[in-house]
C-alpha positions as MATLAB code, in Angstrom:
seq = 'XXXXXXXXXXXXXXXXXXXXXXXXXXXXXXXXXXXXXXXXXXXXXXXXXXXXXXXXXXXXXXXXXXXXXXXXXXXXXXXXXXXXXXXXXXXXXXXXXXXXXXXXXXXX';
ca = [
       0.000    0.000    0.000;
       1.265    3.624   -0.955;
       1.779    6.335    1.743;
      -0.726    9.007    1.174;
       0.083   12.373    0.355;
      -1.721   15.479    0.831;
      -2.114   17.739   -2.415;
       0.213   20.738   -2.542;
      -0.639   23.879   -3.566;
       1.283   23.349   -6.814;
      -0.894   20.365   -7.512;
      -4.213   22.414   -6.332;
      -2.866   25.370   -8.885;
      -2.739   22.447  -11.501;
      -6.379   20.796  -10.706;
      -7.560   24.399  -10.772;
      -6.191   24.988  -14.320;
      -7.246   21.653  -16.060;
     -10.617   21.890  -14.372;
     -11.423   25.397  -15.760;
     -10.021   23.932  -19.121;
     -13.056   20.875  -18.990;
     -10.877   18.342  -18.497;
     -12.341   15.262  -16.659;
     -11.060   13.889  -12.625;
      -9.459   11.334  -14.717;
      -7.617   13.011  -16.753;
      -6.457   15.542  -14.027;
      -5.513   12.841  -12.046;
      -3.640   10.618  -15.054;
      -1.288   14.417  -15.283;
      -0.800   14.813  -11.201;
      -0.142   11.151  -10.716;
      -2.963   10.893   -8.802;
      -6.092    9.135   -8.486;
      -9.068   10.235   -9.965;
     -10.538   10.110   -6.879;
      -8.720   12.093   -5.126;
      -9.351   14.952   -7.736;
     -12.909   14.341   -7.897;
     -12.565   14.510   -3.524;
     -11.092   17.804   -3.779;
     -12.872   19.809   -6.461;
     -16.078   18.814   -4.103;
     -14.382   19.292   -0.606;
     -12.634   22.342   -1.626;
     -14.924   24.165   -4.429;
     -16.969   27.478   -2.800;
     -19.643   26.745   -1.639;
     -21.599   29.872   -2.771;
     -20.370   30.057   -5.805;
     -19.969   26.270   -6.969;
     -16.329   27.238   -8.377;
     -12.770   25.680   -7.506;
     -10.094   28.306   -6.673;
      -6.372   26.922   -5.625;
      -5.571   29.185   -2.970;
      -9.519   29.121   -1.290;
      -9.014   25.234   -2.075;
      -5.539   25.533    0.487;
      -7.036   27.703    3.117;
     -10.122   25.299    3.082;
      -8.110   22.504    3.374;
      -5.655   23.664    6.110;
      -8.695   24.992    8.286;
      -9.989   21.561    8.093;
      -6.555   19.493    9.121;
      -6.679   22.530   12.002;
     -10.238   21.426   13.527;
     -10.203   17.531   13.286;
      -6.443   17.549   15.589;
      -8.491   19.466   18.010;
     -11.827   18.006   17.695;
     -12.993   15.975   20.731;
     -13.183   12.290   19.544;
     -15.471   10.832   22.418;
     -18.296   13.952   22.870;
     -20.951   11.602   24.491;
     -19.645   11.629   28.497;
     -20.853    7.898   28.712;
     -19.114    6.738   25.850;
     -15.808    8.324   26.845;
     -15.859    7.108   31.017;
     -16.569    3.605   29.745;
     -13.824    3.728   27.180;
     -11.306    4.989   30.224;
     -12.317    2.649   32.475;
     -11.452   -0.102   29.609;
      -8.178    1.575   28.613;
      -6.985    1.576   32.332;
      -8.123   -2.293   32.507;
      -5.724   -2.453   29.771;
      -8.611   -3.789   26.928;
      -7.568   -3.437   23.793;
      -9.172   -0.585   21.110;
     -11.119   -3.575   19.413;
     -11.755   -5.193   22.697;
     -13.531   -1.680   23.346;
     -15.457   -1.651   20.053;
     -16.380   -4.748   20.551;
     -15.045   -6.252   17.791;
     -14.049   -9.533   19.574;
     -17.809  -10.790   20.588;
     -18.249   -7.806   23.355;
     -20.359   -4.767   22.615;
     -20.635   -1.479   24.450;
     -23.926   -0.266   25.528;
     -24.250    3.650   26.357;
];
């Protein structure tokens, strides 16, 4: 499996380009090396959302305000949720002994 790597704004300035010139995700992403996924994920992630349009550098800010929230967004919000999941971590369970993805299942 190949490491994942985030766009740069040299590739965003690039999807910008061959997007206002028509060309497809696929052939965007055939150009950047890239998967057409990936283009099609960030021409919808990253377009404005008033006026339905990709721009590079509102495509960068966008994205960097993003990767900002989610390393300070609270994973556990439900208080329930996040005592029982303590309680198991200090027992020393395991992440998918805490899901409940060996036979046990958690009940908030």
């Amino acid at each position: 499996m190949e490491k994942y790597n985030q766009l740069s704004q040299r590739e965003r300035d690039q999807i910008d380009v061959l997007n206002r010139k028509g060309e497809s995700c696929a052939a965007i992403g055939k150009k950047l090396k890239r998967d057409k996924s990936t283009i099609a994920r960030e021409l919808k992630r990253n377009s404005s959302p008033e006026y339905h349009c990709y721009l590079a550098h509102r495509a960068s800010q966008r994205a960097n305000e993003r990767k900002h929230k989610a390393v300070h967004r609270e994973r556990l919000r439900d208080p329930l949720v996040r005592a029982y999941v303590l309680a198991k971590l200090k027992e020393d369970w395991s992440p998918e002994q805490i899901a409940g993805k060996s036979g046990q299942t958690i009940r908030a």
